[in-house]
C-alpha positions as CSV (number, residue, x, y, z in Angstrom):
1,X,153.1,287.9,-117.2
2,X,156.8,288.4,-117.9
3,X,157.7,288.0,-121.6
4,X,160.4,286.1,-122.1
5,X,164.0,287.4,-123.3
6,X,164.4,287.2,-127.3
7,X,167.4,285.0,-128.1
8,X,169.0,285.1,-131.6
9,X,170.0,282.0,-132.6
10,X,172.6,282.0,-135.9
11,X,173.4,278.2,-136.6
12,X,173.5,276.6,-139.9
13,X,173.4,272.8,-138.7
14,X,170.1,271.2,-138.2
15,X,170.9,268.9,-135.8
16,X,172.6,271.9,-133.4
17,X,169.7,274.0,-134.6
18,X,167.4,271.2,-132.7
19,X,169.5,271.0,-130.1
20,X,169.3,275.0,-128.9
21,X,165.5,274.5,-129.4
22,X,165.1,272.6,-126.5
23,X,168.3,273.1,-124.6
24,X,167.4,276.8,-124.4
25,X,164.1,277.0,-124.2
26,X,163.5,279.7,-121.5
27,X,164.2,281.9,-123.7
28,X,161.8,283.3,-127.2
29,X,164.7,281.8,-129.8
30,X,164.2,282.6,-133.2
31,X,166.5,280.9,-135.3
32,X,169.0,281.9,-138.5
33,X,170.6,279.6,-140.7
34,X,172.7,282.4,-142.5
35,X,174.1,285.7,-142.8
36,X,171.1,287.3,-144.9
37,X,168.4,285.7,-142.2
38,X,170.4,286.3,-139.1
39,X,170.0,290.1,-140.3
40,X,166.5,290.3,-141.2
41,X,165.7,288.8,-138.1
42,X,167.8,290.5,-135.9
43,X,166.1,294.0,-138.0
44,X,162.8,292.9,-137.0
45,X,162.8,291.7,-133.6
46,X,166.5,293.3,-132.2
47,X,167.4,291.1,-129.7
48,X,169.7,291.6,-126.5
49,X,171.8,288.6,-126.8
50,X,172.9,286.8,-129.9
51,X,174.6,282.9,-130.5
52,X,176.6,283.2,-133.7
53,X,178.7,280.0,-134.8
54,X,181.2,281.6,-136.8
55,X,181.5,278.5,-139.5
56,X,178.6,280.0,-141.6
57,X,178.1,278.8,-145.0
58,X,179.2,279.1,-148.0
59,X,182.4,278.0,-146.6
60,X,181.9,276.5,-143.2
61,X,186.0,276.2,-143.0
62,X,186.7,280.1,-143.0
63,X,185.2,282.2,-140.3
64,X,185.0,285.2,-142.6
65,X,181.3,284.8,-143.0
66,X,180.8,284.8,-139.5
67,X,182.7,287.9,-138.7
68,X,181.1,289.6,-141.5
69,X,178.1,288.5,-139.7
70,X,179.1,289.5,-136.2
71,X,180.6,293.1,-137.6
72,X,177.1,293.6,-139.1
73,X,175.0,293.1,-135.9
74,X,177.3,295.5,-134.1
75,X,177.0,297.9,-136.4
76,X,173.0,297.7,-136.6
77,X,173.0,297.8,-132.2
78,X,176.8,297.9,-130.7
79,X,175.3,297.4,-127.1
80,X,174.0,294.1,-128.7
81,X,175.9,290.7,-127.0
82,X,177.1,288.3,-129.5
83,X,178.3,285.1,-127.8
84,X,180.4,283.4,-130.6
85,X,180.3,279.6,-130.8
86,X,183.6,278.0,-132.5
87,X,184.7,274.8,-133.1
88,X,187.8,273.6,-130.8
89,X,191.0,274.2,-133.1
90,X,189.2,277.7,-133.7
91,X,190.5,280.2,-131.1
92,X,192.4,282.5,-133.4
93,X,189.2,283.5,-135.1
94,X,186.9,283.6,-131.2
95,X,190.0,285.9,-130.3
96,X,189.3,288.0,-133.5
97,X,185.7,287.9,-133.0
98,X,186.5,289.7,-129.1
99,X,188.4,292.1,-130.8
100,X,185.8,293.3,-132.7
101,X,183.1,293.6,-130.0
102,X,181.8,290.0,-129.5
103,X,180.8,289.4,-125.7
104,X,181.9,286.2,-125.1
105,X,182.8,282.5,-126.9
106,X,182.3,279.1,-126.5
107,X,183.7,276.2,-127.9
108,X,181.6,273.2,-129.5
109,X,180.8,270.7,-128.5
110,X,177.8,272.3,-127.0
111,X,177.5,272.0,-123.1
112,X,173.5,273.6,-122.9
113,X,174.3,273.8,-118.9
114,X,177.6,276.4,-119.8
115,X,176.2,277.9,-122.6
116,X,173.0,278.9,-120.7
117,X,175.0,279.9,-117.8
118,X,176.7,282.6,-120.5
119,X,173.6,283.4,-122.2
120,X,171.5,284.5,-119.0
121,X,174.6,286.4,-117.4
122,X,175.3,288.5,-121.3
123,X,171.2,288.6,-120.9
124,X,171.9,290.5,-116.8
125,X,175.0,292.8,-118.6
126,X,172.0,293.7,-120.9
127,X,169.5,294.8,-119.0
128,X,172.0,296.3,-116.4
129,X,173.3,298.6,-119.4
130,X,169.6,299.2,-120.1
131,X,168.6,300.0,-116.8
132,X,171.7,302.4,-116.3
133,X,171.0,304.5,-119.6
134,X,167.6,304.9,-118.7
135,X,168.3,306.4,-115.1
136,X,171.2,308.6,-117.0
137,X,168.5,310.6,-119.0
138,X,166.1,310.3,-115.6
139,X,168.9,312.2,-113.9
140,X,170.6,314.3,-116.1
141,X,169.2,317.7,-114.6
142,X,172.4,317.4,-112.3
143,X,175.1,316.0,-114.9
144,X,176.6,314.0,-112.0
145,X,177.5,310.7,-113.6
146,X,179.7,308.4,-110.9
147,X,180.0,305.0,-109.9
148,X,183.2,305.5,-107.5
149,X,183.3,305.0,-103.4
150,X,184.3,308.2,-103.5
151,X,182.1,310.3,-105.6
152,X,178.8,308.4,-104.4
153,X,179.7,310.1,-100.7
154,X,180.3,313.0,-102.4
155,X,176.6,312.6,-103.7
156,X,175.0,311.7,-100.6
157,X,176.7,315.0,-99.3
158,X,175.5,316.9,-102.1
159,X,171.7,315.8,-101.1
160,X,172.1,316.7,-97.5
161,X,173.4,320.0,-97.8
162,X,171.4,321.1,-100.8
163,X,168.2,321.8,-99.1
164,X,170.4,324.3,-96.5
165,X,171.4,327.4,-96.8
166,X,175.3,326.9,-95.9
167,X,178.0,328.0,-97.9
168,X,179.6,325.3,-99.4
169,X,183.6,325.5,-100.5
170,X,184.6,323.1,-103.5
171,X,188.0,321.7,-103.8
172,X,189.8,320.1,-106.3
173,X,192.4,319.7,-109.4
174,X,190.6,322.0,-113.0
175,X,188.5,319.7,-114.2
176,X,187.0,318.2,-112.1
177,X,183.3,318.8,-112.3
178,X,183.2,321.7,-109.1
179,X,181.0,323.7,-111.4
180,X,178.7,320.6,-112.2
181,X,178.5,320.2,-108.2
182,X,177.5,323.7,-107.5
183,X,174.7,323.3,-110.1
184,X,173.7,320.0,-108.5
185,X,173.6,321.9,-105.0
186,X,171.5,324.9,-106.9
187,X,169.1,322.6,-108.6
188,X,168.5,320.8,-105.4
189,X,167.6,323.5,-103.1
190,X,164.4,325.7,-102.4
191,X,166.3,328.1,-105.0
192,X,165.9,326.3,-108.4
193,X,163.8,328.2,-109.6
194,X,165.4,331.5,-109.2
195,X,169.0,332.4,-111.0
196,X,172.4,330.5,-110.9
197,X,174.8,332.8,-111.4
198,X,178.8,332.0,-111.6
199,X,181.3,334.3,-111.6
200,X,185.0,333.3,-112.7
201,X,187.6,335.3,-110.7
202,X,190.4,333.8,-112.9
203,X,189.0,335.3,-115.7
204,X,188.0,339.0,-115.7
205,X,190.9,341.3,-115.0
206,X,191.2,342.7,-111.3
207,X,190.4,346.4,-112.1
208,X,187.0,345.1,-113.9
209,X,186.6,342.3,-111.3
210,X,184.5,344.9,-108.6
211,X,182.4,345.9,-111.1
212,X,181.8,342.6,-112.3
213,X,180.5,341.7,-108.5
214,X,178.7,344.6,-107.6
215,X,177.6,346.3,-110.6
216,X,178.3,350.3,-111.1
217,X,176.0,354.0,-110.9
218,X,175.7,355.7,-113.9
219,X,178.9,358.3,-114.0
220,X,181.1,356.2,-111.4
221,X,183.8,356.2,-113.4
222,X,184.9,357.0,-117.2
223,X,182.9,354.8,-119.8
224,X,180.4,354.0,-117.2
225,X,177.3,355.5,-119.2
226,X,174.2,353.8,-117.5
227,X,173.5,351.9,-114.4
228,X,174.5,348.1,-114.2
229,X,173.3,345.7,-112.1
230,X,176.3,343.3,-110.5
231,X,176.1,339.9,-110.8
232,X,175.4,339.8,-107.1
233,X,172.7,341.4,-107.5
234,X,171.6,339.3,-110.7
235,X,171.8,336.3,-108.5
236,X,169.2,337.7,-106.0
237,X,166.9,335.1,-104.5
238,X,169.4,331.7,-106.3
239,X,172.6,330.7,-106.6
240,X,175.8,332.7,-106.4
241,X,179.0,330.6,-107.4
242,X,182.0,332.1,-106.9
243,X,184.9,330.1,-109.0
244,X,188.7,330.3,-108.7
245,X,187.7,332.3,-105.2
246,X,191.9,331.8,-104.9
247,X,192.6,334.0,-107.5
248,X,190.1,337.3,-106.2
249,X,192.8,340.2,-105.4
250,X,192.8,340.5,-102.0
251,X,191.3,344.2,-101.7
252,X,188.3,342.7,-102.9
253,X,188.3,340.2,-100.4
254,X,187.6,342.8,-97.9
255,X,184.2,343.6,-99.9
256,X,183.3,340.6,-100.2
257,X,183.6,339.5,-96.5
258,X,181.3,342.5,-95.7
259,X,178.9,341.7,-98.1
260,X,178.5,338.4,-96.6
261,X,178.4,339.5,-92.6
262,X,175.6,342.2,-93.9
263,X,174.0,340.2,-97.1
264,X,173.7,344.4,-98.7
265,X,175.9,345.5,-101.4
266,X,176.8,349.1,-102.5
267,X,177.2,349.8,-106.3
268,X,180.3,351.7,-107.6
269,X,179.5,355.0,-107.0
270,X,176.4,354.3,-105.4
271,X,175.6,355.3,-101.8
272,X,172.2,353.4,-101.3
273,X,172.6,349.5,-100.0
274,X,170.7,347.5,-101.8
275,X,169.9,343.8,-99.7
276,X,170.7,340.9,-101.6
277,X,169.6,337.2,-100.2
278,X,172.3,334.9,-101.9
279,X,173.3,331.5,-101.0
280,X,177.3,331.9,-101.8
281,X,178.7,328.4,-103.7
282,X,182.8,328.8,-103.9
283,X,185.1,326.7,-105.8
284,X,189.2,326.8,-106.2
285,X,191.9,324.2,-107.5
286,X,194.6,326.4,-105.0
287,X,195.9,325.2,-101.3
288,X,193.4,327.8,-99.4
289,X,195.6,327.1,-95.9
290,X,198.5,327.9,-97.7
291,X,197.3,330.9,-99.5
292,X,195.9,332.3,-95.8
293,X,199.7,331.2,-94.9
294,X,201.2,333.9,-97.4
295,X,199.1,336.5,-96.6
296,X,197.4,335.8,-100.1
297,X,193.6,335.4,-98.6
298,X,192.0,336.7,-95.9
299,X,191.5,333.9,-93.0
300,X,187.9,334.8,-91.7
301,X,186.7,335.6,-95.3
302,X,187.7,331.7,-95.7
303,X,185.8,331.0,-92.6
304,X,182.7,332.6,-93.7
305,X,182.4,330.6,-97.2
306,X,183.5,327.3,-96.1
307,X,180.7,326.5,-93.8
308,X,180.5,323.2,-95.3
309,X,183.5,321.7,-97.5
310,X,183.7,319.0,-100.3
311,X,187.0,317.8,-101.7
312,X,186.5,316.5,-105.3
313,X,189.0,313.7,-105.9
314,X,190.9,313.9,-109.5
315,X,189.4,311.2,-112.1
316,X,192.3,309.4,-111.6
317,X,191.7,308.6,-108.5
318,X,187.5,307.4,-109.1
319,X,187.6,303.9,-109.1
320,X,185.2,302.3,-111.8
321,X,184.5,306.2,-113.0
322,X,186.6,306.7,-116.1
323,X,184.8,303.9,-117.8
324,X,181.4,305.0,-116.6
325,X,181.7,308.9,-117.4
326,X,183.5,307.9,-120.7
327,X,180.2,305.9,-122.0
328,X,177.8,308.1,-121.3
329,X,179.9,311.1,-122.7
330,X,180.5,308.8,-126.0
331,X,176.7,308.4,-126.5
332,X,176.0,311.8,-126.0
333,X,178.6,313.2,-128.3
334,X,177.8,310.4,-130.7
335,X,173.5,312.0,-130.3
336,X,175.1,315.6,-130.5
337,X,177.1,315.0,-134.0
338,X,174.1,312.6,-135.4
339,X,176.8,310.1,-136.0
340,X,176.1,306.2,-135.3
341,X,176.7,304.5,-132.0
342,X,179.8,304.0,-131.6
343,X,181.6,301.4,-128.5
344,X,185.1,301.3,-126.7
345,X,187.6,299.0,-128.0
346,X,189.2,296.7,-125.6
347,X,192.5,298.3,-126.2
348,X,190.8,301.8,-125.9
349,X,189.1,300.6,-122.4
350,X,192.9,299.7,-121.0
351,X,194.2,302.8,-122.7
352,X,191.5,305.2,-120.8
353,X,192.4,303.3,-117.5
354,X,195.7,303.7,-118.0
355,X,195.9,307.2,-118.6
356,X,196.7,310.1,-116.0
357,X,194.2,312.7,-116.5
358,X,195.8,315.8,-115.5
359,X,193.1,317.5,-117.0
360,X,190.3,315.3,-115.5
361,X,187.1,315.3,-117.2
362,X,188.0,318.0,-118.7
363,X,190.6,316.5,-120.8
364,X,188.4,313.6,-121.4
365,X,185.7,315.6,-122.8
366,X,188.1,317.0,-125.2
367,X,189.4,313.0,-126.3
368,X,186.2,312.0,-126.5
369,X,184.7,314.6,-128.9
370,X,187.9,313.9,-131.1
371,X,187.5,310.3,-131.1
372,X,183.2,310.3,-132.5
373,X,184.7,312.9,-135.0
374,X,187.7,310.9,-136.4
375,X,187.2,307.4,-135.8
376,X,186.2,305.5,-139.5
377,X,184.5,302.7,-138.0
378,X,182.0,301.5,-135.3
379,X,184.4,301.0,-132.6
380,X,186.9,303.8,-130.9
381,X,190.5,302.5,-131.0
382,X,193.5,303.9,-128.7
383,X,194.6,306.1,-131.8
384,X,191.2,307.8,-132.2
385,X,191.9,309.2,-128.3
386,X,195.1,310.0,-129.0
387,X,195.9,307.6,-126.2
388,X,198.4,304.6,-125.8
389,X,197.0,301.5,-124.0
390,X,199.6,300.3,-121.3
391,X,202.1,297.6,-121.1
392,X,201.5,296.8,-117.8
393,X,198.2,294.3,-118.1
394,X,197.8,293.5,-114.2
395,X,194.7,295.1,-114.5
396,X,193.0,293.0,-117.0
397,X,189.1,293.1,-117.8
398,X,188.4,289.4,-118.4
399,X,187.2,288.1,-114.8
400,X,189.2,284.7,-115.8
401,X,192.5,286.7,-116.1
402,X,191.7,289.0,-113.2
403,X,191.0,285.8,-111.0
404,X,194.6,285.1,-112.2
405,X,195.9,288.0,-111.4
406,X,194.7,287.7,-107.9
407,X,195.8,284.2,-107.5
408,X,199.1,284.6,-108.3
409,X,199.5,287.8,-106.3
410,X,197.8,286.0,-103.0
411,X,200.4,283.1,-103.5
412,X,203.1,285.4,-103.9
413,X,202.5,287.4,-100.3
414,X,201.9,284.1,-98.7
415,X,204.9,282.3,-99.6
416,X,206.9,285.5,-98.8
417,X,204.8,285.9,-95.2
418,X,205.6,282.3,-94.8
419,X,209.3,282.8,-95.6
420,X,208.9,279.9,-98.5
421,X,206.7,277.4,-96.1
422,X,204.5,275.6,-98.0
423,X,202.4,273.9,-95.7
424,X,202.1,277.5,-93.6
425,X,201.5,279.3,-96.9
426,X,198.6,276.5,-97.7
427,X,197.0,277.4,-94.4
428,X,196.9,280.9,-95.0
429,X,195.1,280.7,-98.1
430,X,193.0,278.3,-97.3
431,X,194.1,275.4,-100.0
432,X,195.5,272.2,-99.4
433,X,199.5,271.6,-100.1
434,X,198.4,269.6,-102.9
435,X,196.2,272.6,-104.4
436,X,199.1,275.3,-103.6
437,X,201.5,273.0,-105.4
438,X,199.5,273.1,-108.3
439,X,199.2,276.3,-108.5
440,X,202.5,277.3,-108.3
441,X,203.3,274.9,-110.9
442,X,200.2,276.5,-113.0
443,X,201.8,279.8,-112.7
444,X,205.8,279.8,-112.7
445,X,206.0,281.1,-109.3
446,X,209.6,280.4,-108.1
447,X,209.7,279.7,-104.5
448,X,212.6,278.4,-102.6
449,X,210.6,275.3,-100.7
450,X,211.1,275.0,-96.9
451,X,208.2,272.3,-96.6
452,X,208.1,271.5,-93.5
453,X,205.3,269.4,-91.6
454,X,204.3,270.2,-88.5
C-alpha cells in the first residue's frame, strides 16, 4: 500500500485550517498554528513539502514571524519545499520569502485546485531530488556526474568501449574531468581489479621522465642504487594512463611507440625484455594534428594510442551541468568539512551560469570548497564564490519568466520574418491577430504595423 506524502500545514486561522483539511486531503497533513508547533512538528515527522502563511501570530500584520519561521525550516532540512501563502497586497514579503529559499507562493484567497496543483509538483521536485541523490552515492565508483546532451553520449561511449581493450585518446581544455574518464573506463573493464596507474608527462622533468616509464637496473646511471620497477611495469595486468601525452619529449616518443608495437619494455640499463600486458589510456589539452604538424609528435605513435577518441566538451559548454555538478560537489564538501547543509542562492545559481570556467571543474572545485568554508549562513551567495551574477537575465529560472522570455523572442522573429505583417506573423505562430495584438501590447514590442488581410 503506498503511504501517503506528509504535508506540513502552518496556518493560524481555524476556518483556513478546516479548509486545507478537506481540500487537501490526499495528502497525511499535520497541522501547525504557530512558529513553536510548526517546528516540533516538522522535527518529528520532517516533511518534503511545507504550506507556511507568513501572517503568523503574534502579529498577523508583519511577516517577520513567518520568515523567522520559514528561515528556521530551511535551516533544520534546506532541500525542504516551503510554499508560502500571502495575502494579496503582500508580495514584497512572498519575494523576500524566495530569496531566502522558499519554493514557491501563493496568494489568498485559497484556490485548493491551484494550490494542490503547486503542492504535488514541489512534492515531484522532491522526490526527483531524492531519487537523484540516491543514484549519486549508487554511482559514485566512477565520479561522472552529468546531466548534458553532451556528456550522457560521452557516457554511453564510455560503457561501450570500457569492456575492450582499445586505446582510448582524451581530449579537452585542463579541467575537464579526462582523468575521471580514464578511471571510469578502468573501473569498467575486465581490469578493475588490477592497478590504475597515471603518469603526468607535464610534470616530471624530461631527463627523469624515462625512468619514470620504464623503471632503471641497479648501477644504470649515478644515484641509481637498487633496481626500480617503472610505472609501466607497475601497471602490469590494469590500467596505464598517460596524461599531457603532448608534453612527452619526443625522443621518448620513439620508446614508447616500440613499447606499444611489442607490449616488452627494457629497463635503463637492463638488457632483459620484460612483457608487460597494459591497456594504454592517454589524455592531452594540446592540438595533437597540429603538434604532428610541427614536427612536435610522432604521427604513427598518435595512430597507435588513439584507437578510439573522446572529446570532452569545456563546462561551459554542458548544458544543465554546472548546476548539477555544482550540487553534488556542495553536499559533499559540506559532508567532508562536517559543516550543515548548505543550498545555492538564486543569485548564486545565475552567477554559476553565468560564469566562463576557464578552469572547468577544476576551477569550480576550488569556488565551491571556498564558498562551505566562508559562507556565515545556510545559503551560498555570489560573494561566497567569489562570483558576480550577470546583468543579462534572459536566462531566467522561473518557468513563468522563461515562458516570457520565449514569447517575446518568437514574436520578435516573426514580425521581422514577416517584415511587420501582422496577420502573416499571427499565422506563423499559431495565434489569432487578436492574441498577437495582445501580446505585443503585453510586452512593449515596437513593430511598424503593415496589417494587411488577405
Amino acid at each position: 500500500m503506498i503511504q501517503p506524502k506528509r504535508l506540513l500545514v502552518v496556518e493560524d486561522d481555524p476556518g483556513l485550517q478546516k479548509q486545507f483539511k478537506w481540500s487537501l486531503d490526499r495528502y497525511d497533513i499535520m497541522i501547525a498554528s504557530n512558529r513553536s508547533e510548526a517546528i516540533a512538528a516538522f522535527r518529528r515527522h520532517t516533511p518534503s513539502v511545507v504550506t507556511l502563511d507568513l501572517g503568523l501570530p503574534p502579529d498577523p500584520t508583519n511577516a517577520s514571524e513567518g520568515l523567522a519561521t520559514l528561515k528556521e525550516l530551511l535551516a533544520l532540512a534546506p532541500n525542504t519545499k516551503v510554499i508560502v501563502v500571502t495575502g494579496n497586497d503582500d508580495r514584497k514579503n512572498a519575494i523576500e520569502a524566495i530569496a531566502l529559499g522558499a519554493y514557491d507562493f501563493y496568494q489568498k484567497p485559497v484556490d485548493p485546485d491551484v494550490l494542490n496543483l503547486i503542492i504535488e509538483r514541489a512534492f515531484n521536485l522532491a522526490n526527483l531530488e531524492s531519487d537523484f541523490n540516491t543514484l549519486q552515492q549508487q554511482t559514485s565508483s566512477s565520479e561522472i556526474i552529468a546531466t548534458s546532451p553532451q556528456m550522457q553520449t560521452i557516457i554511453r561511449n564510455v560503457d561501450k568501449v570500457a569492456p575492450t581493450s582499445a586505446s582510448v585518446m582524451l581530449l579537452g581544455e585542463s579541467g575537464t574531468g579526462k582523468e575521471v574518464l580514464a578511471k571510469a573506463l578502468h573501473q569498467l573493464s575486465p581490469r578493475a581489479n588490477h592497478p590504475f596507474i597515471p603518469v603526468n608527462c607535464a610534470a616530471i622533468p624530461e631527463s627523469l621522465l624515462e625512468s619514470e616509464l620504464f623503471g632503471h637496473e641497479k648501477g644504470a646511471f649515478t644515484g641509481a642504487v637498487s633496481q626500480t620497477k617503472g610505472k609501466v611495469e607497475c601497471a602490469d595486468k590494469g590500467t596505464f594512463f598517460l596524461d599531457e601525452i603532448g608534453d612527452m619529449p619526443v625522443a621518448l616518443q620513439s620508446k614508447l611507440l616500440r613499447f606499444i608495437q611489442e607490449r616488452v619494455i627494457e629497463r635503463i640499463g637492463g638488457r632483459k625484455p620484460i612483457a608487460v600486458d597494459v591497456r594504454i589510456i592517454c589524455a592531452t589539452h594540446r592540438n595533437l594534428q597540429e603538434l604532428i604538424a610541427q614536427n612536435q609528435f610522432r604521427g604513427d605513435l598518435y595512430y597507435r594510442l588513439s584507437e578510439i577518441v573522446i572529446d570532452i566538451p569545456p563546462l561551459r559548454e554542458r548544458e544543465g551541468d554546472i548546476i548539477v555538478i555544482a550540487n553534488t560537489l556542495l553536499q559533499r564538501y559540506c559532508r567532508e568539512t562536517q559543516s550543515k547543509p548548505k543550498r545555492f542562492s538564486l543569485e548564486a545559481i545565475q552567477a554559476l551560469e553565468g560564469h566562463d570556467w576557464p578552469g572547468n571543474i577544476r576551477e569550480l572545485e576550488n569556488k565551491l570548497k571556498r564558498a562551505v568554508i566562508m559562507s556565515s549562513g545556510h545559503t551560498i551567495q555570489p560573494e561566497d564564490l567569489e562570483l558576480t551574477p550577470p546583468v543579462d537575465k534572459t536566462n531566467p529560472l522561473n518557468l513563468k519568466e522563461a515562458r516570457e522570455v520565449a514569447e517575446i523572442r518568437a514574436i520578435k522573429r516573426a514580425i521581422q520574418f514577416t517584415e511587420s505583417n501582422i496577420s502573416e506573423a499571427a499565422r506563423l505562430l499559431g495565434v489569432t491577430r487578436p492574441t498577437l495584438y495582445n501580446l505585443i501590447e503585453k510586452y512593449g514590442i515596437q513593430h511598424s504595423a503593415d496589417d494587411q488581410e488577405e
